[in-house]
ChimeraX commands (.cxc) that place a marker at each C-alpha (Angstrom):
marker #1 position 65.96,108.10,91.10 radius 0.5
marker #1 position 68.60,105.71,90.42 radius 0.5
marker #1 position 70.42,102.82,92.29 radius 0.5
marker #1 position 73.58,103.52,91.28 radius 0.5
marker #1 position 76.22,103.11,93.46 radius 0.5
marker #1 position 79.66,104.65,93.75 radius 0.5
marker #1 position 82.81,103.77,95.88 radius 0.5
marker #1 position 85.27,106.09,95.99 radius 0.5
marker #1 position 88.96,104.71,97.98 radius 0.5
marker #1 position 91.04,107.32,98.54 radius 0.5
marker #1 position 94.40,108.08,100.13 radius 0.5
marker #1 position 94.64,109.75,103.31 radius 0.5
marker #1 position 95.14,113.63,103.40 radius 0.5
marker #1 position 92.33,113.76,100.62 radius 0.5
marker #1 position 89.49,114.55,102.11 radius 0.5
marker #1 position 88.36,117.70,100.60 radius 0.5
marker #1 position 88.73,116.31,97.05 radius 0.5
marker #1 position 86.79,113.55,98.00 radius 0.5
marker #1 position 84.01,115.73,99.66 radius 0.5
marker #1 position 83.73,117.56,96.39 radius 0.5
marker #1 position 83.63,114.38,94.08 radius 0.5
marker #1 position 81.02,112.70,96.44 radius 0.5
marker #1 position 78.67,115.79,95.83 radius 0.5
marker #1 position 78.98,115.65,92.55 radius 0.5
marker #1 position 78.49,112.02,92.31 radius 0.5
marker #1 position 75.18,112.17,94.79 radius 0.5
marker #1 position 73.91,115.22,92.72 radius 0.5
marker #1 position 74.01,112.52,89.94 radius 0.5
marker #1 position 71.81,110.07,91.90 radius 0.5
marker #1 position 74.47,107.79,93.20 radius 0.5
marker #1 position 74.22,106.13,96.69 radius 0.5
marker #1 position 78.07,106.94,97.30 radius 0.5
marker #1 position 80.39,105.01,100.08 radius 0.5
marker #1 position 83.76,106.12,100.83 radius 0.5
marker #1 position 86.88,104.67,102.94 radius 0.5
marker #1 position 90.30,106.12,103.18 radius 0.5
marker #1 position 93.65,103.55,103.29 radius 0.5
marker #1 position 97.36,104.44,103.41 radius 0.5
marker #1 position 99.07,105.65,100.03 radius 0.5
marker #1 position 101.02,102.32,99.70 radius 0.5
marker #1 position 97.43,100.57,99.71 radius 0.5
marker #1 position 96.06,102.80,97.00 radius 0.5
marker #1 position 98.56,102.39,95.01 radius 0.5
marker #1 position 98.72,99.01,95.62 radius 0.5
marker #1 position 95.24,98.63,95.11 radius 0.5
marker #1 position 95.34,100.80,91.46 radius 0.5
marker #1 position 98.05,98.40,90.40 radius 0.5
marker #1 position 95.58,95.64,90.78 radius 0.5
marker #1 position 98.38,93.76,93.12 radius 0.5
marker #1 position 96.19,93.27,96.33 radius 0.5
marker #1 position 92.75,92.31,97.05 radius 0.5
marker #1 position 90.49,94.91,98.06 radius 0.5
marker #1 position 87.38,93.26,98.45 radius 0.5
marker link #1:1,2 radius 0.2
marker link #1:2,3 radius 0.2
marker link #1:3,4 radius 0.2
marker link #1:4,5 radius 0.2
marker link #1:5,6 radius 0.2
marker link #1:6,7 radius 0.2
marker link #1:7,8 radius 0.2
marker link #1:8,9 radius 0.2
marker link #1:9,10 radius 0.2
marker link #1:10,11 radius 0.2
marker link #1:11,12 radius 0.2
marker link #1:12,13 radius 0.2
marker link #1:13,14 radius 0.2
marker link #1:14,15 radius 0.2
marker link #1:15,16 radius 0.2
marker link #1:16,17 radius 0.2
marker link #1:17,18 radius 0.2
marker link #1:18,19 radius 0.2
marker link #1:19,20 radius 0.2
marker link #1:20,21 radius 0.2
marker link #1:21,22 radius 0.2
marker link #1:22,23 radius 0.2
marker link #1:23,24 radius 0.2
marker link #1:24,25 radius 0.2
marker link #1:25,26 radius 0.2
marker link #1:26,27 radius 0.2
marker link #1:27,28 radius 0.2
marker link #1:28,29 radius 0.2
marker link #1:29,30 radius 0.2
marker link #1:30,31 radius 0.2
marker link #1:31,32 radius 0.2
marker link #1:32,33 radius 0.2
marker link #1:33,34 radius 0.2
marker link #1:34,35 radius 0.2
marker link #1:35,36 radius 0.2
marker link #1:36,37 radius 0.2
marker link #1:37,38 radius 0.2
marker link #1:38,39 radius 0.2
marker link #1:39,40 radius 0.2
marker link #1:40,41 radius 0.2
marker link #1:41,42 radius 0.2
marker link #1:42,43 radius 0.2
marker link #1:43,44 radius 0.2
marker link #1:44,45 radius 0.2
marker link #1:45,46 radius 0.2
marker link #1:46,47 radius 0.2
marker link #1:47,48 radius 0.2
marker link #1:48,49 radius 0.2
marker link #1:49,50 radius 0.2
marker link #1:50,51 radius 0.2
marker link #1:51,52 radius 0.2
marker link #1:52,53 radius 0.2
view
């Protein structure tokens, strides 16, 4: 078993995607966490231009 960990921020109105990719990713081992933000935040957030922590 691994302790990997995976985050996965994602825009709102992506749910299902995300759903999918988290399976995947806990298939893999991965202790996954997820959180959802406006568009404008994940792109912001992409661009490296705000502080996510």
């Amino acid at each position: 078993m691994s302790n990997a960990k995976a985050c996965l921020v994602f825009a709102r109105g992506l749910e299902s995607k995300v759903l999918e990719i988290s399976a995947q990713l806990v298939e893999e081992g991965f202790d996954v966490c997820t959180a959802s933000a406006d568009r404008e935040v994940v792109e912001a957030a992409k661009l490296g231009s705000i502080n996510v922590s």
